[in-house]
C-alpha positions in Angstrom: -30.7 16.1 116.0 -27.3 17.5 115.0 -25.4 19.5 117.1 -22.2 21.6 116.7 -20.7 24.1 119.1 -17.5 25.7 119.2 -16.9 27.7 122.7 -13.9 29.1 124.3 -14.4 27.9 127.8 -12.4 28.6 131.7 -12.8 25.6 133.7 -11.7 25.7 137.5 -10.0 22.1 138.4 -11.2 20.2 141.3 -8.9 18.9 144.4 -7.9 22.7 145.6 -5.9 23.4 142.4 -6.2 27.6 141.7 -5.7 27.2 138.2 -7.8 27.5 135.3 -8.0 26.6 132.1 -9.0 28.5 128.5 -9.6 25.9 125.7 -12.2 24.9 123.1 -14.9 22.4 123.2 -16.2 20.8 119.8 -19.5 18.9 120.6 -21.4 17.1 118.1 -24.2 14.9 118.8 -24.1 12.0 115.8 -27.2 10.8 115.3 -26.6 6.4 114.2 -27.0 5.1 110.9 -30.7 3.6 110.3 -31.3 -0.3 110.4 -31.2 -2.1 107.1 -34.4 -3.1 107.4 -36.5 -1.5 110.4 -35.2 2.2 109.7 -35.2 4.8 112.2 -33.2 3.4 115.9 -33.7 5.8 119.3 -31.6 4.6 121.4 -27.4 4.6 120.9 -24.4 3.3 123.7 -20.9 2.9 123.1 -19.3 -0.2 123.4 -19.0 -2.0 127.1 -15.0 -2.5 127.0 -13.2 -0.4 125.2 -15.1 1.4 123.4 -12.6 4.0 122.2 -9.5 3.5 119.8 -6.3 4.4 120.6 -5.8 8.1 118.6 -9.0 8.8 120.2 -10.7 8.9 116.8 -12.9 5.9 116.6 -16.1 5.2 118.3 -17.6 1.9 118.2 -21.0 1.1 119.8 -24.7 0.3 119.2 -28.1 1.5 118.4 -31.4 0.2 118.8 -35.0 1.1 118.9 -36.4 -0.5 122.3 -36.2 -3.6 124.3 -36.2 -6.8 122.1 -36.0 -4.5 119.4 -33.7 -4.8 116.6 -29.8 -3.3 117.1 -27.4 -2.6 114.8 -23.2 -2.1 115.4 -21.9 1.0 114.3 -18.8 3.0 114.0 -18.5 6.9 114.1 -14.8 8.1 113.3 -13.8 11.7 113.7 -14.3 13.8 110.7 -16.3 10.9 108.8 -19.2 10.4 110.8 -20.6 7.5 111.5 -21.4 4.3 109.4 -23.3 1.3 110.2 -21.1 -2.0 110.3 -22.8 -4.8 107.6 -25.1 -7.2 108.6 -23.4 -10.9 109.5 -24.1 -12.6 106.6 -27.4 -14.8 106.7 -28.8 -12.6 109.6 -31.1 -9.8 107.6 -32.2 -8.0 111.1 -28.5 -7.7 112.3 -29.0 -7.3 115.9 -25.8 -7.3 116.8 -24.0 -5.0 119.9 -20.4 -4.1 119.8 -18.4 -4.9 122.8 -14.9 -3.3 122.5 -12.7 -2.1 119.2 -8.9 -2.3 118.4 -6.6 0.2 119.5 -5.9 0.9 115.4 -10.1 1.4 115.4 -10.4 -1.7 112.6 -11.5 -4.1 114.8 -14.3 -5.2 115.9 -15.8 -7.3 118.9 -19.4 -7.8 118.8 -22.1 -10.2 120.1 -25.4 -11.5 118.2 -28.6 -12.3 120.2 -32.1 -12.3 119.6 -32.2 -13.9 115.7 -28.8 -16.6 116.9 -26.4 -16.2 119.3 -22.8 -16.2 119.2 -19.2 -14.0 119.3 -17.6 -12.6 116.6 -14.9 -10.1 115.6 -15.4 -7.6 112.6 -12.1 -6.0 110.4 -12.0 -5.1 106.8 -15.6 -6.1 105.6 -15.1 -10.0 107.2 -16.5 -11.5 109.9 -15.0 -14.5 112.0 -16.8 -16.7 114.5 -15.0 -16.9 117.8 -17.5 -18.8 119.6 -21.3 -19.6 120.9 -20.5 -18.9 125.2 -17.3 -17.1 124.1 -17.7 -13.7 125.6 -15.6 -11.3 124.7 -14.0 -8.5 127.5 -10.4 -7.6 126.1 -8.7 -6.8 122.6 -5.0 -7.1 122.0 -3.2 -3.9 120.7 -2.7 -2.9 118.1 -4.9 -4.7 115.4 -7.1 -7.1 117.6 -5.4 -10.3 117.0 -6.0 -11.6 120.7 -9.1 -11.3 122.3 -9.9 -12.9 125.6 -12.9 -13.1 128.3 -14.9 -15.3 130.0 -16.3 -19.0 128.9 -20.2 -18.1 129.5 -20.7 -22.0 130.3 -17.9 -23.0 132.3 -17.2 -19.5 134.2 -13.2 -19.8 133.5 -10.7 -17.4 131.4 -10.1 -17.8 127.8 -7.9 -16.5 124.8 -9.0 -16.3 121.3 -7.2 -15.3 117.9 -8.4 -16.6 114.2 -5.0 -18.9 113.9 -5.3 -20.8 117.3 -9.5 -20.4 118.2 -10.7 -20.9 121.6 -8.6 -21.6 124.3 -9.6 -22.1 127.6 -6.7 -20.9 130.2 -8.8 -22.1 133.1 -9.6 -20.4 136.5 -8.4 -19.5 140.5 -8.9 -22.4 142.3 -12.0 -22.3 144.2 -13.3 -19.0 142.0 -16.7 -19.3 140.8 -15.5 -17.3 137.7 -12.7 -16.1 136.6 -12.8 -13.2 134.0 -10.1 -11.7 131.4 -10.1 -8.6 131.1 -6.8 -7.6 128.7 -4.3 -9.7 126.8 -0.8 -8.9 125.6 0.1 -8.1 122.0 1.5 -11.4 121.3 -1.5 -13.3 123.0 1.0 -14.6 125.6 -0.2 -12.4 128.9 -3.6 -12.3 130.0 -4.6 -10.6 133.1 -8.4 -10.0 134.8 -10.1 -11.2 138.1 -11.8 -13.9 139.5 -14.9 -13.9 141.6 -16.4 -16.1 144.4 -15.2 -16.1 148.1 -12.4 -12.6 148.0 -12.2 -11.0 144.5 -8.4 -11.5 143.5 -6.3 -10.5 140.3 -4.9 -13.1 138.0 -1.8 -13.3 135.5 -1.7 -15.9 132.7 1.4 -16.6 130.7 1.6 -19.3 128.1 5.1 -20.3 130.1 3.8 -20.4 133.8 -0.3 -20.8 133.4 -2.2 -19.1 135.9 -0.7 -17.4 139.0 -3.3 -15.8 141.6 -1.6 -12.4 142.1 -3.4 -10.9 144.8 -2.1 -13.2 146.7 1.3 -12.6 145.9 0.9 -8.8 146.6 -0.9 -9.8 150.2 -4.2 -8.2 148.7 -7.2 -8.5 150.5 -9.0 -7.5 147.2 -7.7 -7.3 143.7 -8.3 -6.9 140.3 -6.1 -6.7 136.8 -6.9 -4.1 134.9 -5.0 -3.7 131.9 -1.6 -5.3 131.2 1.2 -3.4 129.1 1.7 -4.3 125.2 4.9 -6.3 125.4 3.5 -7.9 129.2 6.0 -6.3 131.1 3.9 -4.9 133.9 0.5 -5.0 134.8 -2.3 -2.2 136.3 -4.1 -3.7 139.3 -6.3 -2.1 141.9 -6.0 -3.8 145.6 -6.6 -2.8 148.9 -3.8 -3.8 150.9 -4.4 -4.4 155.0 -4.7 -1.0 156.4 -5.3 0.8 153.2 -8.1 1.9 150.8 -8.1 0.4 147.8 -6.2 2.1 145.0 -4.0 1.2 142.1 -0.6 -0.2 141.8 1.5 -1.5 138.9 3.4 -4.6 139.5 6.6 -5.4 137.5 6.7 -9.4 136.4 10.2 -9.4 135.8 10.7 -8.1 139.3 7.7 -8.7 141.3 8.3 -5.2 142.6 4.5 -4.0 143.6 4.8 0.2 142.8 2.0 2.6 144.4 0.7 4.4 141.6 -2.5 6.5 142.8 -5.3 6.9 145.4 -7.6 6.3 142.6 -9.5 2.7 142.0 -8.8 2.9 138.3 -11.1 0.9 135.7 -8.8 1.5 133.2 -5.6 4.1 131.6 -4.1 4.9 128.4 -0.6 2.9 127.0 2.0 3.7 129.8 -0.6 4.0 133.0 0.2 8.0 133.2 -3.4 8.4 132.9 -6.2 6.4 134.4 -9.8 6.9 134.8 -13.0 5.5 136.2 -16.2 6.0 135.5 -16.3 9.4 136.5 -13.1 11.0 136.8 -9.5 10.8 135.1 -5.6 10.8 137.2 -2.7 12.0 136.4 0.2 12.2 138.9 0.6 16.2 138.2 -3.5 16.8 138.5 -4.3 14.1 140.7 -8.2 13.1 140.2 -10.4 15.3 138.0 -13.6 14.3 137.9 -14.3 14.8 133.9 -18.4 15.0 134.0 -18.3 17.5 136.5 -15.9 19.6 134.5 -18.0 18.8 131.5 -21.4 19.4 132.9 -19.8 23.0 134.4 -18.4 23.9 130.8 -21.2 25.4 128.7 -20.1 23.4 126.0 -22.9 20.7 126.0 -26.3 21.6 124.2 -29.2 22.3 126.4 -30.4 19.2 128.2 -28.2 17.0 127.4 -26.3 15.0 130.3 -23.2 12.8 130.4 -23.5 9.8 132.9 -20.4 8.0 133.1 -17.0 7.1 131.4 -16.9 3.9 129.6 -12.9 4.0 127.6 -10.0 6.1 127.4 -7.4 6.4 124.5 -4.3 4.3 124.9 -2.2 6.6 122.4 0.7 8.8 123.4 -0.4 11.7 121.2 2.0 14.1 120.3 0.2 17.0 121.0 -0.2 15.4 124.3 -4.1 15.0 124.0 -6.1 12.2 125.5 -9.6 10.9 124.7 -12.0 9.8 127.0 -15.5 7.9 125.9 -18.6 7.3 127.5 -22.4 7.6 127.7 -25.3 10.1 128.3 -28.6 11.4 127.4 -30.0 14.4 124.6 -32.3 16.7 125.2 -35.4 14.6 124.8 -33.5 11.5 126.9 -32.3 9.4 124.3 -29.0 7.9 125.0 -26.5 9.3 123.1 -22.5 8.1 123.0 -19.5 11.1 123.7 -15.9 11.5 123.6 -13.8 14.1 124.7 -10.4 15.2 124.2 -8.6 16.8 126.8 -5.0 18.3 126.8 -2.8 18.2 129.7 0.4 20.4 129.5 3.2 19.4 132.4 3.2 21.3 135.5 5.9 23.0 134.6 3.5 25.0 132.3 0.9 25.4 134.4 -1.7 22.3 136.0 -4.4 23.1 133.9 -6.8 20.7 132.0 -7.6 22.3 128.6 -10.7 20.8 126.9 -10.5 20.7 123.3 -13.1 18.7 121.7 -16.3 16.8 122.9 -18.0 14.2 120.2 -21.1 12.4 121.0 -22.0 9.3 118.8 -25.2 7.2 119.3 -25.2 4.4 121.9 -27.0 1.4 124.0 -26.6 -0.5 127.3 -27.4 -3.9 128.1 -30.7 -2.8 130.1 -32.5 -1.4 127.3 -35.2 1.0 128.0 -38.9 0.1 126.6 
């Protein structure tokens, strides 16, 4: 079912602030292209990391019909719907799920189960093969080039591009995995976490290998979230002895470790003014906002239908100063359904007000499918 709604809206912000907000929410619930072959899908997700392109105009996710059911890829862009992504050659039933998209909304991550297994990335009607274990958690701005993850067999890090193929960039001594979870433009930064024992952040450089950075913050328990285009500085979450966990950035040319927010981020747009997790966005003049709340509260959304959680936010600087945020819900009739949101948020000097000016749903599905 189609929805479109256009409603001027006053939204009161959380944390204490008195101010409210008159704006416009847009929501459209996009139902997903059909399977090639077994028609009619139910159930739609968006994509598990990063599901939403930079501008805030691409969408990429999946839709299927029911567990061990057949899934197709699809992507919905604003103001031209959404379109199925073709079938890997040789593999007529597709089943295919997408796992992140480029910040410029071209490419592609996706992995194929059920008919074959294996990782590939998607851009301009071509497939390419990165790998059988070869899972895919990060996408290198702006066009995809780099991907990285985790080896599925050995448990350690790994970088990818078409030019160079797999390469393994190891593990944290004693980790039991170690997982990448973003990689520099130029493929020569990677940053994620490792597991086993105390969670701790990692940074990977093609010049120094692997350094265990919660340790050189004094971290008790770290993770790297999202490291900036050229490398420069990374976005961790830590708790530091004495503290709650919350994010920092940390400088490499400097070391210098900078308190950023009282917020356990899970991610943040291109200069790490805005971060979010899977319920609520930060900015320094707002503080947390907690986005389904202010969603749900909005009259915007058709009847019965619910947004769950946050899975991507834009990494643009728009110039209208707008920001995107992704993630998944239900309609009325509790099919999952895909959304995106665009908020504006004008400088305190204005006013501290969070203006909500367009909601989109697309069609999506998670990993534990529903019968």
């Amino acid at each position: 079912m189609n929805h479109t709604r256009t409603i001027a809206i006053a939204l009161g912000l959380l944390g204490g602030l008195a101010s409210t907000a008159l704006g416009q929410m847009e929501f459209h619930a996009i139902q997903p292209p059909d399977h090639p072959v077994y028609g009619v899908l139910r159930y739609t997700n968006t994509a598990l990391f990063g599901s939403v392109s930079a501008d805030g105009n691409t969408v990429v996710g999946t839709a299927w019909r029911g567990f061990g059911a057949p899934s197709i890829t699809y992507r919905w862009r604003r103001g031209l719907g959404v379109e199925a992504i073709p079938q890997i050659p040789g593999d007529p039933g597709q089943n295919t799920s997408a796992i992140g998209v480029s910040s410029d909304g071209q490419t592609i991550a996706m992995d194929k189960g059920q008919t074959g297994v294996g990782y590939y990335a998607y851009r301009d009607g071509t497939y390419e093969y990165i790998g059988l274990q070869t899972e895919v958690r990060a996408i290198s701005a702006p066009d995809g080039t780099w991907m990285g993850g985790v080896e599925s067999g050995s448990l350690t890090a790994h970088r990818w591009s078409a030019a160079t193929g797999v390469q393994d960039i190891g593990g944290l001594p004693g980790a039991d995995e170690t997982d990448a979870e973003d990689i520099s433009h130029d493929g020569n930064v990677v940053v994620g976490r490792s597991f086993g024992g105390v969670e701790q952040a990692f940074i990977w450089t093609t010049d120094e290998g692997m350094t265990n950075l919660g340790a050189v913050i004094g971290a008790t328990r770290s993770g790297a979230i999202q490291v900036a285009s050229d490398g420069a500085t990374v976005l961790l979450t830590a708790t530091i002895p004495g503290e709650s966990a919350r994010s920092f950035l940390w400088d490499r040319s400097s070391s210098e470790l900078t308190p950023l927010a009282n917020f356990e981020a899970i991610g943040a747009n291109a200069d790490f003014s805005i971060l979010n997790s899977y319920t609520s966005i930060w900015t320094e003049s707002t503080g947390a906002l907690n986005v389904l709340d202010l969603l749900r509260s909005s009259g915007a959304l058709p009847e019965g239908f619910s947004v769950d959680l946050i899975t991507g936010i834009s990494a643009g600087s728009d110039p209208l100063g707008l920001v995107s945020v992704a993630g998944n819900g239900r309609d009325e009739i509790g099919n999952e359904r895909a959304w995106v949101a665009t908020f504006s948020i004008p400088c305190p000097s204005t006013s501290v007000l969070i203006g909500v000016l367009g909601v989109h749903a697309a069609v999506r599905r998670r990993r534990g499918r529903p019968a």
